[in-house]
N, C-alpha and C positions, 0 to 999 in steps of 0.2 A: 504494500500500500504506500501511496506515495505519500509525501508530508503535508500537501495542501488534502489530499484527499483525506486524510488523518483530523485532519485540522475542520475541516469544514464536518465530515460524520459527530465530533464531537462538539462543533459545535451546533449543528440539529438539535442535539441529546441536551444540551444544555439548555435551548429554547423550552423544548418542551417539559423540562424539569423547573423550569421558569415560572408557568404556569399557577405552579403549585404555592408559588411564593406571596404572600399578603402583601399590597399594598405600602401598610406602614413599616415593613422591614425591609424595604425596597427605599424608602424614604430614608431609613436609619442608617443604609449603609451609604447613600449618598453626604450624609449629612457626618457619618465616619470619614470619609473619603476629604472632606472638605476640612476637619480638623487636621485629618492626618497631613495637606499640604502645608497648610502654614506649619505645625510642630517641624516637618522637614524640609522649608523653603530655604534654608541656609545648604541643604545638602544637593538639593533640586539645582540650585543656582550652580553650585558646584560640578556638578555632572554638567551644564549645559554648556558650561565654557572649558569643559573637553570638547564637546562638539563645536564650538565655534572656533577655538586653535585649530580645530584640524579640517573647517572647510575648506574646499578647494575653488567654489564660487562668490564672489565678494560679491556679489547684486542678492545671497540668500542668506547674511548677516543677519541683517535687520529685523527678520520674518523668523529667523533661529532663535535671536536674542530673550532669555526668559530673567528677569528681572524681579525687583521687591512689584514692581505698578504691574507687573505682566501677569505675575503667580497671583496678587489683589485682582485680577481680573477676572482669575479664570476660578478665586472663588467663587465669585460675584456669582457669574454664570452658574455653578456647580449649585450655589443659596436657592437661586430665582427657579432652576429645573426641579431638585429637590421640593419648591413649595408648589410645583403645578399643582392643577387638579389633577387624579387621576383621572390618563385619557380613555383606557382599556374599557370597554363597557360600557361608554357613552353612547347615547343614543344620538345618533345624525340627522335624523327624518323616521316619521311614524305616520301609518296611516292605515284605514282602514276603508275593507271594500265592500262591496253593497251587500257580498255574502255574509259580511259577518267574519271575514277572516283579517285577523289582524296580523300586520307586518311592521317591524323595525329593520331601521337601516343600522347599525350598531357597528361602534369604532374595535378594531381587533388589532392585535400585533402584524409588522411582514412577518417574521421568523428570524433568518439569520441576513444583516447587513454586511457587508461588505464593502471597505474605504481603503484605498487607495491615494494619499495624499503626499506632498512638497514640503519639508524643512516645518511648517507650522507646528511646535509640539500640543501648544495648546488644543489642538485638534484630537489632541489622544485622549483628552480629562474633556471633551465635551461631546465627542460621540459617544464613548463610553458611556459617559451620565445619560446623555438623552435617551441609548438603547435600553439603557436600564429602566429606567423611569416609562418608557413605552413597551416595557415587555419585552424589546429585540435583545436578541445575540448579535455580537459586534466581531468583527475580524477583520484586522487595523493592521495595515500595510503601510506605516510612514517611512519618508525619506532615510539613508543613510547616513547624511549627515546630518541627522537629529538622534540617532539610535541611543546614546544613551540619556537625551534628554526622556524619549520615550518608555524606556525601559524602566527610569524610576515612577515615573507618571503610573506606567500600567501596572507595575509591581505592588505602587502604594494602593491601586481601584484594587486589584488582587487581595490585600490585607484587608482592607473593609469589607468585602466582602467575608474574609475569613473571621471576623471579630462579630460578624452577624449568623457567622455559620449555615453560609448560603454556599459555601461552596462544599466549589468547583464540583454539593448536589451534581457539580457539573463532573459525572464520571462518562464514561463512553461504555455501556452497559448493551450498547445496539445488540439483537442476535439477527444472524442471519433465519431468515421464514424455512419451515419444516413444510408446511400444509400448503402445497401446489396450489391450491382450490381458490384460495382466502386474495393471490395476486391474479386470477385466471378471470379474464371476462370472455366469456360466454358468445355472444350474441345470437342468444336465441332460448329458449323459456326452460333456463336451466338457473337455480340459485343456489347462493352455498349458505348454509345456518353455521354457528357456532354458538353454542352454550357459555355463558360468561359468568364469573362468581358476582361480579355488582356493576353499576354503572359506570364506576371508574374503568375496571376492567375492559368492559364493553370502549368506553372513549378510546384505551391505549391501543385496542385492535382497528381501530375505527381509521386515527391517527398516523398508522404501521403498512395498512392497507388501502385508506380510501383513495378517493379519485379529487378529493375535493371538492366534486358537484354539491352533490343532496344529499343529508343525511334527517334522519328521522328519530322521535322518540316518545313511545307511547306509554304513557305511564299519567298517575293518578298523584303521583308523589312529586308535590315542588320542590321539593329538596335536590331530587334527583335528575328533574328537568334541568333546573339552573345550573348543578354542575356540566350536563350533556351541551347545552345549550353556549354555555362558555367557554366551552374547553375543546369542541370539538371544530377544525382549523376547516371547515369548509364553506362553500360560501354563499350556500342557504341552509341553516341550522329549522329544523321544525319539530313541534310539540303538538302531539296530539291532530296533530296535520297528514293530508294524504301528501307522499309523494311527487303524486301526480299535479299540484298545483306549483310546479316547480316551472314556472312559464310565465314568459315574460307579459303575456293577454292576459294570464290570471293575477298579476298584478296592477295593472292596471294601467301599463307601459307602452297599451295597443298593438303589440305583435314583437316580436324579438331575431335581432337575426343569431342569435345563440347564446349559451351560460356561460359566460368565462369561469375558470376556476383559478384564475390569476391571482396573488395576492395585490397587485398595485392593480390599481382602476383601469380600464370599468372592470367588476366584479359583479357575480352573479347572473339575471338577465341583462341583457344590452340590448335594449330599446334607443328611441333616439334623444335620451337624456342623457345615456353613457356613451355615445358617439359624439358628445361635444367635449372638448379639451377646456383650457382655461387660464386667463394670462392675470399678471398682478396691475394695474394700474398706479402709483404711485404720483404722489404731487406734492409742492412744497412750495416756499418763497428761499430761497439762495440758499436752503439747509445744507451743513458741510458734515463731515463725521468728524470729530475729533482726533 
């Protein structure tokens, strides 16, 4: 196995062990993380001007440079993500249809991110916060000539993490599938069952094998729906729901040219509210950045 291919199966594994994580202890290791800089922003500074003696491009100084106002900065940042709302489980848009069937648009994780970035180290303490804080798993490729500003950055997000005793939960525990049946589609009026001991269970096989279209969940127990309903990574989750209204006219979208099972938009049906894209408009009087 190769080393990215290592790197990216475990970090799938940690996405979905992510899951399981509350909230406020997701909060506490960012707000770990944010003490842990300042106690070692004297060592931080240290490490980063090994990297800057040993650049070899003088135009990526400036952008390397990590400082007393720099490492103050990317507290700041680290305070402000730590107090978001949590975004996981926000509702986007709700609505219901003349049936009587009620639908939510609901904010979920992508899964595992991937950054690729230039000399910025601060880029390492603020992807890392944001993935954290939105449920993703991160896998951070910076510059060489930042490597050891990096290295203590991601070291220290590493110990917060361990002082919350979230990790590295992140083991690589994947197995390979025994049951042919459970990866095998069909096409044609054959199904496969499996017996599960609880709904957790049922989610992790769901998770291991599904297609990401449609998944369903019939049960009497809200306890049990809301774990199904949260956890399970596809991209129409149903309760007590057929199936078969997994379509873009039975939402009410007027016909659909197909379901994506994409995690980045459009997701779900794509009607032509998910065929328009979208730009930011910004405007000001002479505003500069500082």
């Amino acid at each position: 196995m190769s080393y990215l291919e290592n790197i990216g199966k475990k970090s799938k594994k940690a996405f979905e062990d992510l899951k399981t994580i509350k909230h406020e202890k997701i909060k506490k290791v960012l707000e770990s993380y944010n003490k842990s800089l300042l106690i070692n922003k004297q060592k931080i500074i240290r490490e980063n001007k090994s990297d800057i003696k040993n650049v070899k491009r003088n135009n990526l100084v400036d952008r390397l440079i990590l400082n007393d106002k720099r490492i103050d900065g990317i507290r700041h940042s680290i305070n402000e993500i730590a107090n978001f709302k949590n975004p996981i489980g926000r509702v986007l848009e709700s609505w219901k249809r003349p049936n009587k069937l009620n639908i939510k648009k609901v904010a979920t994780p992508i899964g595992v991110i991937g950054v690729i970035y230039e000399s910025r180290p601060n880029v390492t303490a603020d992807v890392a916060a944001l993935c954290l804080k939105s449920g993703n798993c991160s896998i951070l490729r910076g510059g060489s000539e930042a490597i050891n500003s990096n290295k203590i950055l991601a070291n220290l997000f590493r110990e917060a993490l361990q002082q919350n005793k979230i990790n590295k939960l992140f083991k690589n525990k994947l197995k390979s599938a025994k049951e042919k049946d459970w990866k095998t589609e069909y096409l044609d009026a054959i199904i496969s069952i499996k017996t599960v001991k609880n709904v957790s269970d049922g989610v992790e096989h769901i998770l291991k094998y599904g297609t990401m279209h449609t998944d369903s969940i019939i049960t009497n127990n809200s306890t049990n729906a809301e774990i199904f309903l949260n956890s399970v990574n596809s991209s129409i989750a149903m309760h007590n729901v057929s199936t078969q209204f997994a379509d873009g006219g039975e939402f009410g979208f007027g016909g659909e040219i197909g379901i994506s099972t994409n995690k980045l938009p459009p997701r779900g049906p794509v009607g032509i509210n998910q065929l328009m894209s979208y730009k930011y408009i910004v405007s000001g009087k002479g505003i500069i950045r500082p």
